[in-house]
C-alpha positions, -999 to +999 in steps of 0.1 A: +286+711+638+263+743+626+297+751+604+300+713+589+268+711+580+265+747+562+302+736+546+282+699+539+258+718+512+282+736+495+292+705+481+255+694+473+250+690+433+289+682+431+298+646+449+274+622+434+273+595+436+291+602+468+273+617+500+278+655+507+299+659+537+316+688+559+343+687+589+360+710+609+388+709+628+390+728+664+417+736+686+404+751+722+375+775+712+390+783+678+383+769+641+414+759+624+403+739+593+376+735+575+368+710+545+336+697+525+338+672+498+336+677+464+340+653+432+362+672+417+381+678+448+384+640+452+397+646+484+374+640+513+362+666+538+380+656+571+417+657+548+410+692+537+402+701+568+432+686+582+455+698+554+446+733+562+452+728+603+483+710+599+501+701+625+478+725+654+453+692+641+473+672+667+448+670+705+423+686+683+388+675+678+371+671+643+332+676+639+317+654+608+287+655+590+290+615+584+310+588+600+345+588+586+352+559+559+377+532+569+379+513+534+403+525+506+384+538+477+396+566+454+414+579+484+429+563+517+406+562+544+394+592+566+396+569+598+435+564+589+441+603+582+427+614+614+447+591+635+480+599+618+468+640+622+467+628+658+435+644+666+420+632+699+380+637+696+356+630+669+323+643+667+302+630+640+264+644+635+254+607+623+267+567+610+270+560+577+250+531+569+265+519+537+273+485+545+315+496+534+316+524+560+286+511+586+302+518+621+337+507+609+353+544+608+341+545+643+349+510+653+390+519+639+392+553+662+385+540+693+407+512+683+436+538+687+419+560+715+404+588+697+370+593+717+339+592+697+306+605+701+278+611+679+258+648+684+226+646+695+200+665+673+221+664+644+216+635+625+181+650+610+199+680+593+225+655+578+199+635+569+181+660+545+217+668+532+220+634+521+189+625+515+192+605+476+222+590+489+210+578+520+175+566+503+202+548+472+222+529+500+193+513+518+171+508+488+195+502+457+171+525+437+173+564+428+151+588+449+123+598+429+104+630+429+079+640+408+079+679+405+049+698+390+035+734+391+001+736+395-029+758+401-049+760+433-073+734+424-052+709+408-042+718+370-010+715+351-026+726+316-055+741+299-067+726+271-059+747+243-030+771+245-004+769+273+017+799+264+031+815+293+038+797+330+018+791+356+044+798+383+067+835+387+100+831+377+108+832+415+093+802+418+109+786+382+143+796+399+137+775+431+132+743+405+168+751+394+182+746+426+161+713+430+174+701+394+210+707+407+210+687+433+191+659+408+215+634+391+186+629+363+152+640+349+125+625+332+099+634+310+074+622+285+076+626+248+041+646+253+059+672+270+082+675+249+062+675+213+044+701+236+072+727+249+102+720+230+118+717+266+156+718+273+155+701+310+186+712+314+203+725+351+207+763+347+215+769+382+250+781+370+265+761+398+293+731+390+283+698+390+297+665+397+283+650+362+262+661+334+222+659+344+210+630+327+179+640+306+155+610+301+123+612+273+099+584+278+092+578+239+074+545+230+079+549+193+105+574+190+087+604+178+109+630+194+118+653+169+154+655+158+157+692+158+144+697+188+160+717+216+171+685+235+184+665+205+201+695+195+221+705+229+226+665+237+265+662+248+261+629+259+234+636+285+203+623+269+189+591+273+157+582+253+137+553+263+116+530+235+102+498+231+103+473+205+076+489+182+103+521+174+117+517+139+152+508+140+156+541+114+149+561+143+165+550+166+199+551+140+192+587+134+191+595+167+219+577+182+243+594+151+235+627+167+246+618+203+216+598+220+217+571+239+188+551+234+175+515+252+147+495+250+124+492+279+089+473+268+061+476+297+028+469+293+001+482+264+030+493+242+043+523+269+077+519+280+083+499+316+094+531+337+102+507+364+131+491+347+143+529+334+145+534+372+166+500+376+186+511+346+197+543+367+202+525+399+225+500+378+250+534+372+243+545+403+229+579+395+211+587+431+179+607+423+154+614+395+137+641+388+102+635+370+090+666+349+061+652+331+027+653+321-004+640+338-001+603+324+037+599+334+028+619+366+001+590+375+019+560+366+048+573+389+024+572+417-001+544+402+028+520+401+045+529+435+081+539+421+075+580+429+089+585+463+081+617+469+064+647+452+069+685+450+040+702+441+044+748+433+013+757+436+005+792+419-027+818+428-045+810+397-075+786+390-079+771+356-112+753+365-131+731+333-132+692+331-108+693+302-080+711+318-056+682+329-047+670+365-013+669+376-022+631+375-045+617+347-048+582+340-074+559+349-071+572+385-085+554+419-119+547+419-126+550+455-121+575+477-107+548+505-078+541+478-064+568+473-033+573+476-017+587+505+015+609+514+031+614+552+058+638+557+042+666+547+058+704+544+051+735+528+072+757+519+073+793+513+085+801+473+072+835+471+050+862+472+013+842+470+035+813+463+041+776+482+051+744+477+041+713+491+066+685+500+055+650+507+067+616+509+043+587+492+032+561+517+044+526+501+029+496+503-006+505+499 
């Protein structure tokens, strides 16, 4: 199961919206195939792994990240292929529970004697494999994590010039990985006017579909030369609202943009329905790389999820330095809001981030 799972991540950042998922095929003590899925591949994991054990498959037993599927999609089912192999043991590390697959794969092998068992202690590592896709199937809505690096005491900015970064380049390299396994990311047209940001995935690894880079932009200031309107090959969604003049938005959809109108409250743009918008084409997880406004209505209006926080040796200090959430803020100590799940991890030298999950209904 160690060796599906550690085959399970190599396909991370290349099956959405599909789940990540490894199998291997054994024969007496020895591994004969092995298979993990990629988009790409189309093919599923357990029919690689098959295809390379060929006929030894036959009394063998297959370990599984995630249930096998027993519906025809893109490709036959994984339940049907593993009976025809003629394997006699399945061992899965958890169930699926889209409603499609949900104890069905299972349900069909045992209809035709293969024995199925699930491994104990490994459905938390498939879990965190799978994590957006799991969070997608049981809410409808992308996993959302705002990212931010920060200083010890709290600060994303100073308040005049922010040459330079606040976090090493170890620690910037770490956010690449995060980005690649992100179907989109989201920004503010603050940050942008700011940094002239790419938000682009430069993990060098393949991906299952273009990183979708959204730009919160009420009125459609974001500059047409700038370094995202200028690398856009259809990947860049720009929200508005009404207020943007229709010149604007022309210019920018002749130059590859998608733009949509999303009008929320005080004339800002209604991030909620940007987050239905993604759910509706199923991209799994967002990504938010804003500024401290963005970063508070995230969490304000209860659609952040999660955050990651890098946090960097370095104190900024000052009232006018920004928060990594501005805004009106909580008033009260007893409201504030809370996070559960908490982990930190290592980055680098001096280095750490914190991982969290928000607390909903609050």
């Amino acid at each position: 199961m160690a060796e599906a799972l550690r085959l399970a991540a190599l396909g991370r950042g290349r099956t959405s919206p599909n789940p990540a998922v490894g199998a291997v095929v054994v024969s007496g003590d020895r591994i004969i195939g092995r298979g993990f899925h990629t988009w790409q591949g189309i093919a599923h994991a357990e029919v690689l792994a098959l295809a390379e054990a060929g006929a030894a498959a036959r009394g063998a037993t297959v370990y599984v990240t995630l249930e096998p599927c027993a519906h025809q999609g893109r490709t036959g089912p994984c339940a049907d292929a593993l009976i025809a192999a003629g394997v006699s043991r399945v061992v899965a590390a958890m169930e699926d529970p889209n409603p499609v697959v949900r104890g069905k794969g299972f349900a069909l092998l045992r209809a035709t004697g293969v024995r199925v068992e699930i491994e104990e202690g490994a459905a938390g590592p498939a879990e965190a494999l799978n994590e957006p896709y799991l969070h997608f199937i049981q809410t409808g809505t992308p996993l959302v994590t705002v990212k931010a690096a920060l200083t010890l005491d709290g600060k994303i900015a100073a308040p005049q010039d922010n040459d330079g970064w606040i976090t090493s380049e170890v620690a910037r390299a770490n956010v690449q990985q995060v980005r690649h396994c992100s179907d989109a990311i989201l920004t503010g047209i603050g940050t942008v006017l700011e940094d002239d940001c790419l938000l682009t995935d430069r993990s060098g690894l393949e991906r299952s579909r273009p990183l979708l880079r959204v730009v919160l932009d009420s009125l459609l200031r974001l500059p047409l030369r700038s370094k995202i309107v200028e690398s856009a090959a259809g990947d860049v969604l720009v929200v508005c609202t009404s207020a943007a003049a229709p010149a604007r938005r022309t210019a920018l959809e002749e130059r590859g943009i998608e733009v949509i109108v999303a009008d929320g409250q005080q004339g800002r743009t209604d991030i909620a329905a940007v987050v239905r918008h993604l759910a509706g084409r199923r991209y799994l997880s967002l990504m938010v790389e804003a500024g401290s406004i963005v970063n508070w209505a995230m969490l304000d209006g209860g659609i952040a999820d999660k955050v990651l926080f890098y946090y960097a040796p370095k104190i900024l200090g000052g009232l006018k330095s920004l928060p990594v959430a501005g805004g009106a803020g909580r008033q009260r100590r007893i409201d504030a809001i809370l996070l559960n799940r908490l982990t930190v991890h290592s980055v680098s030298t001096n280095e750490f981030a914190v991982e969290a999950y928000v607390v909903k209904g609050q």
